[in-house]
C-alpha positions, 0 to 999 in steps of 0.5 A, a space after each residue: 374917829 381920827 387918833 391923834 399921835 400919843 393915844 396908843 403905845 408904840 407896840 400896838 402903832 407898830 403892830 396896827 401899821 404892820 397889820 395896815 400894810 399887808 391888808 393893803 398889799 393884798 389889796 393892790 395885788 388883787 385890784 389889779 388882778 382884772 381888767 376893769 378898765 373904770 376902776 382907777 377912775 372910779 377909785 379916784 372919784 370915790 377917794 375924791 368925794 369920801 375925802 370932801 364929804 369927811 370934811 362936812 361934819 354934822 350935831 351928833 349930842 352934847 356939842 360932839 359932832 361926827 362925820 362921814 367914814 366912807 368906808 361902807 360907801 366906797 366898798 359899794 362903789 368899787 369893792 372892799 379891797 379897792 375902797 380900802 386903798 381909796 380910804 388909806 389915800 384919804 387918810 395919808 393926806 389927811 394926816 400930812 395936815 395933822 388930821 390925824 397923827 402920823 404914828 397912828 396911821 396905821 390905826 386909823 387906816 385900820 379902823 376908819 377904812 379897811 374894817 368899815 369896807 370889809 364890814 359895810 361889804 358883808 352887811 350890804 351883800 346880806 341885805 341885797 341877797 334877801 332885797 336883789 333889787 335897786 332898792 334893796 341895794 340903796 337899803 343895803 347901802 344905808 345899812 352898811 354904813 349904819 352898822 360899819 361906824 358902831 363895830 369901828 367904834 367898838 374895834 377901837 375901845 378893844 384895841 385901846 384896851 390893850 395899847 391905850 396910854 390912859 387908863 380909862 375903864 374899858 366899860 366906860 370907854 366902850 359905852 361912849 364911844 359906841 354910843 355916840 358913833 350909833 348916832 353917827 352912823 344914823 347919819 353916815 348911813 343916810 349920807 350913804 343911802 343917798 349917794 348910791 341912789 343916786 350913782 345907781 340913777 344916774 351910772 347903775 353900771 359903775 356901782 361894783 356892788 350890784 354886778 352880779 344882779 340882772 341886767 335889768 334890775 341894775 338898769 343896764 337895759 337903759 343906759 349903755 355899758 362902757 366899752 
């Protein structure tokens, strides 16, 4: 889903890349709001492995292939507004090696990292107040991310609707691309599921989306809590 420069007009660039910068304000005033002494840790190693796995892509249908967002995974593992920073890290790079185009930065930080934290936080929080348990959390998890690529997918097809530069029938646009990012995020959310299990396996205490869940539900009974 990266945009390449010349997709959008240069009013919906400016206003996406405005709406871009304040979500991501907002993000580092509260990221720093607590005294979490792993999340820059934490933070770094999400931006790290998202970045990694992004570059690892998979058959979707009809030679397309698609690949991991992280949006939903990083927002598990450290909360949305700090997995919306992780994914605007990503994507700078990404775009300073033309995967992606500069001018539309702020759409693709807009739609491949903060919509898909923000969605994938809500789905995965559903899920773990009907399922609170360690499986209800790698449930809720695949699900986040199943659900967050579909709504990116529909997000963009509005967006281009409004600023697109080709005249392409919404209609059309709108079933190929929320078709095709089903499939993906078939596979984004077993990648996802995946991932969060085995963190929660190994480190439960580092996943922020499972803090509020009993100590012994989050296996913090078994392994110690940093200092």
């Amino acid at each position: 889903m990266h945009i390449p420069d010349g997709f959008f007009d240069g009013p919906t660039s400016l206003a996406a890349g405005a709406a871009t910068v304040g979500v991501l304000a907002v993000a580092a005033k509260r990221s720093g709001a607590d005294d979490d002494e792993m999340a820059p840790l934490m933070m770094g190693l999400t931006a790290t492995y998202v970045f990694a796995v992004q570059m690892l892509n998979f058959p979707v249908a009809s030679g397309t292939s698609g690949h991991l967002l992280g949006g939903a995974l990083a927002a598990v593992l450290v909360g949305p507004w700090r997995a919306s920073i992780c994914l605007a890290v990503v994507l700078v790079v990404q775009a300073l090696f033309a995967d992606g185009g500069l001018t539309a930065l702020g759409l693709n930080i807009l739609l491949i990292g903060i919509l898909p934290a923000f969605v994938g936080w809500g789905v995965f929080r559903g899920v773990l107040r009907v399922v609170p348990s360690r499986t209800g959390a790698v449930a809720g998890a695949g699900a986040a991310a199943f659900v967050s690529v579909p709504v990116a997918a529909a997000a963009f097809s509005v967006i281009y609707a409004l600023g697109g530069t080709a005249d392409i029938p919404f209609g059309s646009l709108a079933t190929a691309m929320i078709g095709t990012h089903v499939l993906i995020g078939i596979g984004e959310g077993v990648i996802t599921a995946l991932t969060v299990g085995a963190v929660l396996a190994s480190r439960p205490d580092l996943v922020t989306g499972i803090r509020d869940l009993p100590r012994p539900l989050r296996g913090l009974d078994a392994v110690p809590t940093p200092a």
